[in-house]
C-alpha positions as a Markdown table, in Angstrom:
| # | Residue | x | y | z |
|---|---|---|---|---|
| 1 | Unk | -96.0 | -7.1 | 28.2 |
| 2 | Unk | -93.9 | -6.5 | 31.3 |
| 3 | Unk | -91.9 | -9.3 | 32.7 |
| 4 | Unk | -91.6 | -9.7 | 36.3 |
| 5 | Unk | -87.4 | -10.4 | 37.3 |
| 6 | Unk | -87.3 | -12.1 | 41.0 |
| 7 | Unk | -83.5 | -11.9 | 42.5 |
| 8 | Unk | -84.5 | -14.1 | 45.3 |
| 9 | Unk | -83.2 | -17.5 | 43.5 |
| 10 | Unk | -79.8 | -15.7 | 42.4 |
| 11 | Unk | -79.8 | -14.0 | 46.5 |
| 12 | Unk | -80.4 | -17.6 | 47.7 |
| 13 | Unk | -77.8 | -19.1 | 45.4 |
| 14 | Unk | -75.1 | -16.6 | 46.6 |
| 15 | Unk | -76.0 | -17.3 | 50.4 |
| 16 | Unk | -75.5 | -20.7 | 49.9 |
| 17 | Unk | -72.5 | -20.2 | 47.9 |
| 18 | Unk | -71.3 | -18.0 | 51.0 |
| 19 | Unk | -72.2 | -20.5 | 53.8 |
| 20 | Unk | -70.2 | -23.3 | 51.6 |
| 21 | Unk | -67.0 | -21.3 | 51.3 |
| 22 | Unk | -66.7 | -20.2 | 54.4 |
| 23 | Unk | -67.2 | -23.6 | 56.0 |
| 24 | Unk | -65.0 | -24.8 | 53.5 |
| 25 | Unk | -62.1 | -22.7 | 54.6 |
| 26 | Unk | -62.7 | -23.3 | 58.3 |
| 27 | Unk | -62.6 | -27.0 | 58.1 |
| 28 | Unk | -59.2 | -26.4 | 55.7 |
| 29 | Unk | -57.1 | -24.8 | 58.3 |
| 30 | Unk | -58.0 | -26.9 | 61.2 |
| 31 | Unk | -55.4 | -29.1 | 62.7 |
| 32 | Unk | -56.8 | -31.6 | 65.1 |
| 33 | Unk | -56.0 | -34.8 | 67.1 |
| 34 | Unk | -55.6 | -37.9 | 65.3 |
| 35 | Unk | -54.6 | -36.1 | 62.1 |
| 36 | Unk | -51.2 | -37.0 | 60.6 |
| 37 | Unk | -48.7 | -34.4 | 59.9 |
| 38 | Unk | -46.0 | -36.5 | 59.5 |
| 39 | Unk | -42.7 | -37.8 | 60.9 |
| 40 | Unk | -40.5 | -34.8 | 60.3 |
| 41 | Unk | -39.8 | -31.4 | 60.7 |
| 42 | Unk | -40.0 | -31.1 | 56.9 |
| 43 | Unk | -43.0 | -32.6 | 56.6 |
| 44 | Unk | -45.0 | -31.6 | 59.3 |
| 45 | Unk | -43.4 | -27.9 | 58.5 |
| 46 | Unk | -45.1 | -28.8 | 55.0 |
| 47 | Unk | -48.4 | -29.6 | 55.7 |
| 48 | Unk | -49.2 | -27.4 | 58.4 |
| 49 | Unk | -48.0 | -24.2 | 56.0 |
| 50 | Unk | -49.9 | -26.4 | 52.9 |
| 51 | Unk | -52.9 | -25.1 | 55.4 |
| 52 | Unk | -52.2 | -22.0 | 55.9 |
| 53 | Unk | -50.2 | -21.8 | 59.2 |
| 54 | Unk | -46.9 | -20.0 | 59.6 |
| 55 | Unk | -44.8 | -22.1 | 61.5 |
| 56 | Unk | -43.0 | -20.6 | 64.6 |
| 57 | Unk | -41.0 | -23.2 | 66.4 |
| 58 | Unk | -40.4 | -26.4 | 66.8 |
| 59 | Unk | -38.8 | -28.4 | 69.7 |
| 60 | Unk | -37.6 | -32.2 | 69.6 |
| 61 | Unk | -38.3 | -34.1 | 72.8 |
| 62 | Unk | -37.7 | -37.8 | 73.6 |
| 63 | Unk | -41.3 | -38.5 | 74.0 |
| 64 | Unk | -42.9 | -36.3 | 70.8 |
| 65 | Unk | -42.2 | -33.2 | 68.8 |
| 66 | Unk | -43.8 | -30.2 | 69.7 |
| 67 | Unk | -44.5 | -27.4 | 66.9 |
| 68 | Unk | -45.7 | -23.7 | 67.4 |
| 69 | Unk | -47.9 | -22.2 | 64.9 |
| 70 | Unk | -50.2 | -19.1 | 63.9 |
| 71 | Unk | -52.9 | -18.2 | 61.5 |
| 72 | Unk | -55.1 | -14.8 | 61.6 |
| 73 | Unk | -53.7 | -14.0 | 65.0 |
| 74 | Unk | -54.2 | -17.1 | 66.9 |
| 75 | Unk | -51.1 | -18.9 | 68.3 |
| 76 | Unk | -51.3 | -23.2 | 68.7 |
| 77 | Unk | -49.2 | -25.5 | 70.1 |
| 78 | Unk | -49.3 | -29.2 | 68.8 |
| 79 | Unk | -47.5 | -32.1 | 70.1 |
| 80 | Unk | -47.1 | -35.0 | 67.1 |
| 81 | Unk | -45.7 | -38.1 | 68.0 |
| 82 | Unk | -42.5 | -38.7 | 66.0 |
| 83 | Unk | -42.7 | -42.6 | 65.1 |
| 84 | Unk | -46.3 | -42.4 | 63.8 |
| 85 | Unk | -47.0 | -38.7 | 62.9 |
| 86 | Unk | -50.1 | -38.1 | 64.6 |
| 87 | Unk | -51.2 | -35.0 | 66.7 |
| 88 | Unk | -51.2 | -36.5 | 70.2 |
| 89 | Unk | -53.0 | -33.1 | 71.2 |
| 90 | Unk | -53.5 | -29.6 | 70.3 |
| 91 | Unk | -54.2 | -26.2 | 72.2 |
| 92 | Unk | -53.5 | -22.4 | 72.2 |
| 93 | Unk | -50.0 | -21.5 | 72.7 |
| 94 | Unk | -50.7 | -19.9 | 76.0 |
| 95 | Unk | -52.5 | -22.9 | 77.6 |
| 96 | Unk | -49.4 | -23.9 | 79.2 |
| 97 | Unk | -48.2 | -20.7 | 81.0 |
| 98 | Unk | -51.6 | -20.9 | 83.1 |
| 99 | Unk | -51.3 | -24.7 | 84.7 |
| 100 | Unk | -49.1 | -23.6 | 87.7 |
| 101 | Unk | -46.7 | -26.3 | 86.7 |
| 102 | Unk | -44.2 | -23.4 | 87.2 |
């Protein structure tokens, strides 16, 4: 007697598998507003490179902390307010240069 072997369950099991890890990772290394990095240049150094990012700068004002980082090639700017911890805002590192406020 021949037995019939299917591989659509184990294909469909291994697409789903797929679609789950990679949605998994893009929701990991996504910094947002509203999130809370912390209060610190160790700690927000910390949990932005807990994510992933390489951190590239950071520059104390009186009114928040702003902090340059990368992953895969893309450059982000974040600006964190220091009593609280939370992103105020968050954009590409070049969205700045193009605003004319030069």
């Amino acid at each position: 007697m021949m037995k019939l072997i299917t591989t659509r369950p184990l294909t469909a099991a291994l697409g789903a598998a797929s679609a789950l890890a990679i949605t998994a990772g893009a929701a990991y290394a996504n910094i947002t507003a509203g999130d809370r990095l912390g209060t610190t240049v160790a700690e927000i150094r910390a949990a932005l490179e807990g994510q992933g990012y390489a951190v590239e700068e950071f520059e104390m004002e009186d009114d928040g902390i702003e902090v340059e980082f990368a992953m895969d090639g893309l450059s982000l700017e974040a600006e964190i307010d220091p009593a609280t911890g939370e992103v105020l805002k968050v954009g590409s590192d070049d969205d700045d240069e193009d605003d004319g406020d030069d």
